[in-house]
N, C-alpha and C positions, 0 to 999 in steps of 0.2 A: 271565185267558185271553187278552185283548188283550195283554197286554205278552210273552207267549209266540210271540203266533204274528207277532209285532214281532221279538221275540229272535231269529228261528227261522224266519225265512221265505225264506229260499235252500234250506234244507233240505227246511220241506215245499214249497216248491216244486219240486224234484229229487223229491220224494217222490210227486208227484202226478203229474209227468211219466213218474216209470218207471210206477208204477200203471196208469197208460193205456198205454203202449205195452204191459205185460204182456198187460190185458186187449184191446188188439187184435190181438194175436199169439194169444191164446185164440181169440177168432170167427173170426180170417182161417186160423187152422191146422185149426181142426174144420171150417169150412166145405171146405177142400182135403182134410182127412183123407177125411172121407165122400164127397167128388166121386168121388175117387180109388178109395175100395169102391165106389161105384156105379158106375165103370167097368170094374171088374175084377171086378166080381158077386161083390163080400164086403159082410162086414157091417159098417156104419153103426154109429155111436156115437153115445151122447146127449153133452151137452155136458158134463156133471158127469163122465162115464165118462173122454172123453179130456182132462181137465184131469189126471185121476189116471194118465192112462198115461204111458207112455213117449215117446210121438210127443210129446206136449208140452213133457217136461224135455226130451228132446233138443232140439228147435226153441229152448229159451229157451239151454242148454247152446252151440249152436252160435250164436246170435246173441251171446253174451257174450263167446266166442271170438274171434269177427270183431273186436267190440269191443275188446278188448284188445291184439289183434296189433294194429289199427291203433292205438292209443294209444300202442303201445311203440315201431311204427315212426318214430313223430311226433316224441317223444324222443331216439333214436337218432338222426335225421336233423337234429333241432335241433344236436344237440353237434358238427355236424363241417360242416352246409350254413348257408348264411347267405342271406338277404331285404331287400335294404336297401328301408328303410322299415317293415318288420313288425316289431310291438311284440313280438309271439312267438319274432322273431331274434334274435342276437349282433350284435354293430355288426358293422362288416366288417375284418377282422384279428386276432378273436377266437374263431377256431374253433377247437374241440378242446374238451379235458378245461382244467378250471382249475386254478388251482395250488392248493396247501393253503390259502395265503393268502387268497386269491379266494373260495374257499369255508369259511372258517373252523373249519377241521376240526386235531386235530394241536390243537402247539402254539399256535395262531391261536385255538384256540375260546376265547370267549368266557365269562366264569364260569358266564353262566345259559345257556349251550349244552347239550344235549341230554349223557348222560353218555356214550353211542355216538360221539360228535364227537370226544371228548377224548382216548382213548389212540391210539397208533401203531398199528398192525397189522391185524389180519385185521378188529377193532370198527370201526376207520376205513372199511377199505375195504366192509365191509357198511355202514352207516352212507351213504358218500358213493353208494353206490347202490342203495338199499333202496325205490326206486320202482321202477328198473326189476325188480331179484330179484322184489319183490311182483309186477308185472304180467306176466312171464315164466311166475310161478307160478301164478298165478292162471289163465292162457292152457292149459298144461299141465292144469290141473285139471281147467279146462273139458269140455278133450277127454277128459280119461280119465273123466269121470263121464258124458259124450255118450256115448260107445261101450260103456261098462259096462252101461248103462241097456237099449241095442241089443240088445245081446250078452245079456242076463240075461231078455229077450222070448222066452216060449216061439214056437212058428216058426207057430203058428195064430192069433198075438195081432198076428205082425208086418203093418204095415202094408203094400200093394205098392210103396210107395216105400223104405218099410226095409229091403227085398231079401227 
């Protein structure tokens, strides 16, 4: 078990950290949820009730959202702005896209390269940008299971901040 959590300990570390921001976005959202019916003279939920609702997946939906826009901006903004002195930079005269070679994709890749690295074409070009496609998508997901969640709330369930 030591040599596990030795193995593995940036993961549950990440694991423990989201764990806790879940569960304080559970008490900080139920606590607003019911302020909110007690200000509009609706009903109050127990805390197990709005864990299962709606108001919760969207709250985690629309935090993962923010999440992700901002990660993908961060990326985008790496490949073309530069920071001299940030290890997160490009030196300076290296902005943009890199060439095959730089990135070892194409004929560059390496034998034990990924098998996506290695033809020409469309494989390449998903391959040299399969971080951002994933975080695009994932951003998109977000919101469409936020609003479908919304949207699929009979209109006496809805919260008064869910309109």
């Amino acid at each position: 078990m030591r040599q596990f959590i030795r193995d593995h300990s940036l993961s549950l570390f990440f694991l423990v950290l989201f764990l806790g921001a879940l569960v304080g976005l559970a008490i900080a959202g139920h606590a607003l949820h019911n302020d909110d019916a007690i200000a509009h003279h609706g009903e109050t939920m127990s805390f197990w009730r709005y864990l299962r609702s709606s108001d919760f997946g969207n709250a985690v939906m629309e935090n993962w959202q923010s999440e992700y826009l901002q990660f993908m901006l961060f990326m985008l903004a790496t490949i073309w702005l530069i920071e001299r002195g940030s290890p997160e930079s490009k030196e300076p005269g290296t902005q943009g896209t890199e060439t095959l070679k730089e990135q070892k994709i194409g004929e560059h890749a390496k034998e034990d390269s990924p098998e996506w690295a290695k033809p020409r074409g469309i494989k390449t070009y998903i391959y040299s940008n399969s971080l951002l496609i994933v975080m695009s998508n994932s951003s998109s997901s977000a919101t469409m299971i936020s609003n479908a969640a919304a949207e699929s709330m009979p209109r006496s369930v809805k919260s008064p901040s869910s309109g």
